[in-house]
C-alpha positions as CSV (number, residue, x, y, z in Angstrom):
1,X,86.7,74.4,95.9
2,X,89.0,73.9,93.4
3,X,92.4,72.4,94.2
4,X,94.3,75.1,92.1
5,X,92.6,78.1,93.7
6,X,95.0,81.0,94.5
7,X,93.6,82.0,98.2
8,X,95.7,84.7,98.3
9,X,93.5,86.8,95.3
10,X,89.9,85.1,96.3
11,X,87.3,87.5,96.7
12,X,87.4,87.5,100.5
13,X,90.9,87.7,100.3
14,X,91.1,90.8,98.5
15,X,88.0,92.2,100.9
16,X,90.7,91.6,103.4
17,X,93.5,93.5,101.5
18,X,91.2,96.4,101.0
19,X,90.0,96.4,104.6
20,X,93.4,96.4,105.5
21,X,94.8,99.0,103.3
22,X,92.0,101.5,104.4
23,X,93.1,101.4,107.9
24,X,96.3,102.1,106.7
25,X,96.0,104.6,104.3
26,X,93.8,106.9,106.8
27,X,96.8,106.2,109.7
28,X,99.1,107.5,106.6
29,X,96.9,110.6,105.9
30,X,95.9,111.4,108.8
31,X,100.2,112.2,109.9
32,X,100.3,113.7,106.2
33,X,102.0,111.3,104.7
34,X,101.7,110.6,100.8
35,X,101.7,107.6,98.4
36,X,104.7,108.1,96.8
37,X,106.2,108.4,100.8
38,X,104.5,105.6,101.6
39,X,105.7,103.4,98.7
40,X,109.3,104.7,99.6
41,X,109.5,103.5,103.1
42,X,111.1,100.1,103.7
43,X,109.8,97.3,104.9
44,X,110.9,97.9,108.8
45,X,109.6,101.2,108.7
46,X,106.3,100.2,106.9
47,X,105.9,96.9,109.6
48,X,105.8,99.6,112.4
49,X,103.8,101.9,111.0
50,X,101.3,99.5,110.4
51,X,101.3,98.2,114.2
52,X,101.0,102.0,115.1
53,X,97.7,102.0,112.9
54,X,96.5,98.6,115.2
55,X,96.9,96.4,112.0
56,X,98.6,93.5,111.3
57,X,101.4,94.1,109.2
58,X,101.2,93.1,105.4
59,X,102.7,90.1,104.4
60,X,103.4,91.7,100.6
61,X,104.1,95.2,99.0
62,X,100.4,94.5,97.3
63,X,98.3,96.0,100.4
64,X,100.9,98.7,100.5
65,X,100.4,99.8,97.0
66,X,96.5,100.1,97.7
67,X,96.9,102.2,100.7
68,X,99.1,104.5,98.4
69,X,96.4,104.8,96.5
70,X,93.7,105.5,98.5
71,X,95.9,108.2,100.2
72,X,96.3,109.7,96.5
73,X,92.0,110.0,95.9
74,X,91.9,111.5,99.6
75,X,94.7,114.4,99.1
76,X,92.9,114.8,95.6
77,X,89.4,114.8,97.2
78,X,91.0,117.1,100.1
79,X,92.5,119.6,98.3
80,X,88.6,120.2,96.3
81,X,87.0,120.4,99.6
82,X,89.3,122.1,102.0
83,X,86.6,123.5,104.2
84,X,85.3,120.6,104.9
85,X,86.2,118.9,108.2
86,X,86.9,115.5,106.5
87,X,89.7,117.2,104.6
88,X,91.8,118.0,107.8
89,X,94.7,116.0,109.3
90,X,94.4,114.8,113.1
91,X,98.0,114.4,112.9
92,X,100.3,115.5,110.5
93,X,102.7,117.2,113.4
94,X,103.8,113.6,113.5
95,X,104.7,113.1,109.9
96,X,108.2,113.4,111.1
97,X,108.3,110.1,113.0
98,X,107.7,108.1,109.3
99,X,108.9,110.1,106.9
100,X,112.8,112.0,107.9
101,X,113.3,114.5,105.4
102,X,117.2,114.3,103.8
103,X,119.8,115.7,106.1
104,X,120.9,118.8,104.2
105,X,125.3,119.7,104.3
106,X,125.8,122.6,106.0
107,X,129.2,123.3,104.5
């Protein structure tokens, strides 16, 4: 073992980051939430989120951005195969509790 090597982007570490941002993305998906949601939450919101999905919460914004995208492939792969039981949400009445949609005037 080298005394330069970067631990944080080792093989097992990125394993790790993957893992990670699997569990995440499919606790995302699963309440209908996208990438580009995803990437827009802050880092309170996102910390919770990811102890709602039983994970430990990233350290950095780089797990984050791979759980965006393996949100994207799903909703791509989703909306090819629709009828397929894979393709439906378990939860996306609780969208609501991540992502708050703008408060609209009403004047």
């Amino acid at each position: 073992m080298s005394k330069n090597e970067d631990f944080a982007h080792n093989d097992i570490a990125s394993r790790s980051r993957r893992e990670k941002a699997l569990g995440l993305a499919k606790f995302a998906w699963d309440r209908g939430i996208t990438g580009a949601e995803l990437l827009d939450m802050p880092d309170d919101r996102l910390r919770k989120l990811a102890r709602a999905a039983d994970a430990n919460p990233p350290s950095t914004r780089e797990t984050w951005t791979i759980a965006a995208g393996l949100v994207n492939e799903k909703d791509q792969w989703a909306s090819t195969h629709p009828d397929r039981p894979e393709a439906q949400r378990a939860h996306p009445d609780e969208k609501i509790m991540w992502v708050k949609k703008p408060i609209e005037p009403w004047l």
